[in-house]
C-alpha positions as CSV (number, residue, x, y, z in Angstrom):
1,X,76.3,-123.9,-145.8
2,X,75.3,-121.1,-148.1
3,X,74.1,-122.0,-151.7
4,X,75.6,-121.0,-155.0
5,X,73.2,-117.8,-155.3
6,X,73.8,-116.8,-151.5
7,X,77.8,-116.9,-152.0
8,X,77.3,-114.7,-155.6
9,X,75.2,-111.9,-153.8
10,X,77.8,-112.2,-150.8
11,X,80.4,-111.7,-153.5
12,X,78.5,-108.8,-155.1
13,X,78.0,-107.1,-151.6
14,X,81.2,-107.5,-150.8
15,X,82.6,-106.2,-154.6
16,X,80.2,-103.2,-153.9
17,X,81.6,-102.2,-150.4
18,X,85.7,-102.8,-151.5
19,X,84.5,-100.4,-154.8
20,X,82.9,-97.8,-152.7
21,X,85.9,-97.8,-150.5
22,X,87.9,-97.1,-153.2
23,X,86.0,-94.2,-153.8
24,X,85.3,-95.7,-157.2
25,X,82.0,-95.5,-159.4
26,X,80.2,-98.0,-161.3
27,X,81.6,-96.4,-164.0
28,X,85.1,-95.7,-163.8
29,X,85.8,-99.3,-162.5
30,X,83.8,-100.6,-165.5
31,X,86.8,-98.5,-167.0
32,X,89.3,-99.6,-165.4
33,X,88.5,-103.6,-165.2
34,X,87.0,-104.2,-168.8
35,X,84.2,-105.2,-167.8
36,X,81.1,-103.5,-169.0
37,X,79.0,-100.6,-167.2
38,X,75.7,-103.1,-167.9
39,X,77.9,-106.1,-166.4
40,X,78.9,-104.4,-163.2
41,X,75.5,-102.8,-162.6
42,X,73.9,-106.8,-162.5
43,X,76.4,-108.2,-160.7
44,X,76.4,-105.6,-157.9
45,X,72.7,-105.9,-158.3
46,X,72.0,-110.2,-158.4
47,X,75.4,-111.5,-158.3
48,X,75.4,-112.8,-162.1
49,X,79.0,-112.9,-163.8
50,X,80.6,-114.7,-165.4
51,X,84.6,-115.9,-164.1
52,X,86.7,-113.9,-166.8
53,X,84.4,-110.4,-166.0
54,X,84.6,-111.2,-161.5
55,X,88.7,-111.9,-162.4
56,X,89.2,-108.6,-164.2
57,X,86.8,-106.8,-161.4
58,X,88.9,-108.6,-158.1
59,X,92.3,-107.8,-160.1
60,X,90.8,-103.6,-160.7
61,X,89.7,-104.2,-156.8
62,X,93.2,-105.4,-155.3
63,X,91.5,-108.9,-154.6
64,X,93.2,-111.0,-157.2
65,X,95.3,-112.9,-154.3
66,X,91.8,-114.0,-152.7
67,X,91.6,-116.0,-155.6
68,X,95.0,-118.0,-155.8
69,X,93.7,-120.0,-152.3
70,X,90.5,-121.0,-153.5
71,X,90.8,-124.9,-153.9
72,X,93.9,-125.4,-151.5
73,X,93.8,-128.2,-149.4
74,X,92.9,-127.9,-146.3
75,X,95.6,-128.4,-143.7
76,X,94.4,-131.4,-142.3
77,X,93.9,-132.6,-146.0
78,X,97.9,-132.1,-146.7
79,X,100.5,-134.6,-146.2
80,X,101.4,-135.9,-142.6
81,X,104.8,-137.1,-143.6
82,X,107.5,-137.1,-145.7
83,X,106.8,-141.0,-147.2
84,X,103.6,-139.6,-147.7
85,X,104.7,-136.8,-150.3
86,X,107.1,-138.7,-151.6
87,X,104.2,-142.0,-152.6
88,X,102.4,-139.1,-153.5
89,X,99.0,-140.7,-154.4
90,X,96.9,-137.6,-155.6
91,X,94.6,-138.6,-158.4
92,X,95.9,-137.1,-162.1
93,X,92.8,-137.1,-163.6
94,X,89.1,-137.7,-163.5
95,X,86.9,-141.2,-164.6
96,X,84.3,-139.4,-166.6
């Protein structure tokens, strides 16, 4: 399992290449998204962002949709049956 900082520079990387592919510089997709030059040149560099600046930047990049699966249940997590959606026993809220 990768850590936290592994899966930002993954992220970064990965930000980089769709943005090159795109034929796009630093610059005009700092343009583009919102998100300042100084903020895209550390997060291509270390992977530091924060969520509203990576949003603006996947939405600019065509990757917004990468984000709507993100916590999904995993198939094997989801309901087996009907009764079982219908007791529905999902927890509302959390304790602390």
């Amino acid at each position: 399992m990768m850590t936290p900082h592994e899966v930002a520079a993954h992220l970064a990387k990965k930000a980089r290449t769709k943005r090159l592919s795109m034929n796009l510089s630093q610059q005009t997709l700092s343009e583009r998204s919102g998100v300042s030059y100084g903020v895209l040149k550390k997060f291509e560099r270390n992977g530091q962002i924060s969520l509203g600046s990576l949003l603006k930047l996947a939405l600019s990049l065509d990757a917004m949709g990468d984000f709507y699966c993100l916590f999904d249940l995993k198939k094997a997590e989801s309901a087996a049956s009907l009764d079982e959606l219908i007791e529905d026993h999902t927890r509302k809220r959390g304790r602390k």
